[in-house]
C-alpha positions as CSV (number, residue, x, y, z in Angstrom):
1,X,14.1,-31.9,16.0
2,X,15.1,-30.5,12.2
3,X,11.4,-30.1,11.3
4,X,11.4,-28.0,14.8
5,X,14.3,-26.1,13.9
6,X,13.2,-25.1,10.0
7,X,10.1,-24.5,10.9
8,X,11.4,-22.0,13.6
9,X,13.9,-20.5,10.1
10,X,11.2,-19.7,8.4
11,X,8.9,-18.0,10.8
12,X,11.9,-15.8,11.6
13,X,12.4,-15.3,8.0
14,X,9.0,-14.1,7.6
15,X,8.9,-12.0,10.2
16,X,12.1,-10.3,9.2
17,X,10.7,-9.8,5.9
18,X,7.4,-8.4,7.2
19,X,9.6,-6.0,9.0
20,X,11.6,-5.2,6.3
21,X,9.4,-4.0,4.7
22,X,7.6,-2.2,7.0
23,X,11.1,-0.4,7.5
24,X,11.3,0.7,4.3
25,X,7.8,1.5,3.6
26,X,8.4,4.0,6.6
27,X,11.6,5.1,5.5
28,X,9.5,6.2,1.8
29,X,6.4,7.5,3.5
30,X,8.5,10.0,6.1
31,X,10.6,11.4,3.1
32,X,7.8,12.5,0.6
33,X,6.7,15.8,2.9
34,X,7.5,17.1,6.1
35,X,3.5,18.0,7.0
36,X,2.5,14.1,6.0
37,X,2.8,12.0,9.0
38,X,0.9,8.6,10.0
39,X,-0.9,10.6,12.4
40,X,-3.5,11.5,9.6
41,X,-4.6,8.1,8.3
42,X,-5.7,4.7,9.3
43,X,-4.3,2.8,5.7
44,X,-2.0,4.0,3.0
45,X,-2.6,1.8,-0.2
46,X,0.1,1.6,-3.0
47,X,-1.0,0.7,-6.0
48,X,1.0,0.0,-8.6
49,X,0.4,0.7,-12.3
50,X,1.2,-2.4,-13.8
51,X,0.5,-6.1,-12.0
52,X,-2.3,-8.5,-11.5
53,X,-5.0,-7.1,-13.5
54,X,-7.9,-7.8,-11.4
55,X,-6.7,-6.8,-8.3
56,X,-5.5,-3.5,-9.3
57,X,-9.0,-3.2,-11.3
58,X,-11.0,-3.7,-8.2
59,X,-8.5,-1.6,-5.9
60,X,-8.9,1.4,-8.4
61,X,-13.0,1.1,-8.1
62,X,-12.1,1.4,-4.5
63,X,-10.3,4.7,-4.5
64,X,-13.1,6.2,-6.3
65,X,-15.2,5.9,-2.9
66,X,-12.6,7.8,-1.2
67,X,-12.5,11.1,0.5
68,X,-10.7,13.1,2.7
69,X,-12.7,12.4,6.0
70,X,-11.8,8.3,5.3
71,X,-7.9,8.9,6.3
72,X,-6.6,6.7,4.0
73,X,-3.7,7.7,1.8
74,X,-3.2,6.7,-1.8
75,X,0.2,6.3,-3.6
76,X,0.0,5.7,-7.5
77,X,3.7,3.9,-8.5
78,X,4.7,2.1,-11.7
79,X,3.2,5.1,-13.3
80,X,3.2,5.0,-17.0
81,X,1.0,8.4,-18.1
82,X,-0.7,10.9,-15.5
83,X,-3.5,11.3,-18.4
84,X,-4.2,7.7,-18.7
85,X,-4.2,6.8,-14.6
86,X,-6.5,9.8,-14.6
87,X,-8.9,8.1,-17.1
88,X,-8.5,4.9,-15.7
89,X,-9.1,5.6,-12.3
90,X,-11.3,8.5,-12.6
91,X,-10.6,10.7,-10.1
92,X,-9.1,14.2,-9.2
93,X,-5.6,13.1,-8.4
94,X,-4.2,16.4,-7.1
95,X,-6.0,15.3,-3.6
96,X,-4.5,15.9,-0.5
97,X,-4.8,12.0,0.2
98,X,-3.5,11.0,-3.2
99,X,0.4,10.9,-4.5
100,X,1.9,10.1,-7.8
101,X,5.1,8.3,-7.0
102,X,6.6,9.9,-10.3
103,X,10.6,8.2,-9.3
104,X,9.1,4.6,-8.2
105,X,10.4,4.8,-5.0
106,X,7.6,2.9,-3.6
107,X,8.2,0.0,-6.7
108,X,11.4,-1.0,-5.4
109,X,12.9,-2.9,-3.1
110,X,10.7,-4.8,-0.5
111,X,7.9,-2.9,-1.8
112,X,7.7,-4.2,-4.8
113,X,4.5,-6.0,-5.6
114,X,2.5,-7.1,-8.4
115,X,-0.5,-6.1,-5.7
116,X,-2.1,-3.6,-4.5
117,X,-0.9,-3.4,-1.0
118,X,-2.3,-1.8,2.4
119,X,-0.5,-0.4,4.9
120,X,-2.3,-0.8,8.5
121,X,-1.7,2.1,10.7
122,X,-2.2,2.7,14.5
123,X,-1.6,5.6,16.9
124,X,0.8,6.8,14.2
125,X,2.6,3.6,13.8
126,X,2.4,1.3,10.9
127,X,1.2,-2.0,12.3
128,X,1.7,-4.2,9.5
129,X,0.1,-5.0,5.5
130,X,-1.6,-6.9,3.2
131,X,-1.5,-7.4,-0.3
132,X,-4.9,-7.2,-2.5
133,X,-4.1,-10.5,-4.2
134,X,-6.7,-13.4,-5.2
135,X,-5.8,-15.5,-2.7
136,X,-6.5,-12.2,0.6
137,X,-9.2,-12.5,2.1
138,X,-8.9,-9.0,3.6
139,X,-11.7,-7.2,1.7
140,X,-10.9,-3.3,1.2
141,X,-14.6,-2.3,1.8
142,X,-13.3,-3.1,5.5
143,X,-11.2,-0.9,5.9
144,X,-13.6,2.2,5.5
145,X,-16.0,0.4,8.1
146,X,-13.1,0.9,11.3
């Protein structure tokens, strides 16, 4: 009957975080411009500027198959240096798709990650995420194939 009982803790706890996060994430995204809404995109990715290496090296690669007619949304945080993310990534980052999250407001609370993370959004409503981690099976490439 314990077992029953923790096990039933922590899937609330999980969820809760989930939608914690989800709540924040919204909270962020709604407050950076009144024209941006969900409506426009399928993913937002945040990637951070600093984290596990590989994952963010492999995200970046990513965003330089983007385009505008892919409706995903891109926010840069942890930013160190506009010149060097511009090197590193290799892309025009005054896109309408693309935002430099110069205050770290998405590197900060729930959001916080060492990974890249997608957002997955529906009908205008943010369904839920995934971190680009080494242990995801999620492949990016996937989400320019729905």
């Amino acid at each position: 009957m314990l077992n029953w009982f923790c096990g039933l803790m922590l899937l609330l706890t999980c969820c809760s975080i989930k939608d914690n996060t989800v709540n924040e994430f919204v909270q962020k995204f709604e407050s950076l411009d009144h024209n941006l809404t969900f409506e426009r995109f399928d993913h937002v990715i945040l990637l951070p500027g600093e984290g596990c290496l590989g994952c963010i090296s492999k995200t970046e690669k990513f965003i330089k198959t983007v385009s505008s007619s892919d409706r995903i949304f891109v926010v840069f945080t942890n930013i160190k240096s506009k010149k060097i993310l511009k090197l590193k990534v290799g892309v025009d980052l005054d896109q309408s798709f693309f935002h430099l999250d110069e205050q770290n407001g998405f590197n900060s609370g729930k959001l916080y990650s060492m990974y890249p993370t997608v957002f997955f959004i529906k009908d205008g409503e943010v369904k839920g995420f995934e971190y680009i981690s080494p242990s995801t099976k999620f492949q990016l490439e996937d989400i320019k194939l729905n």
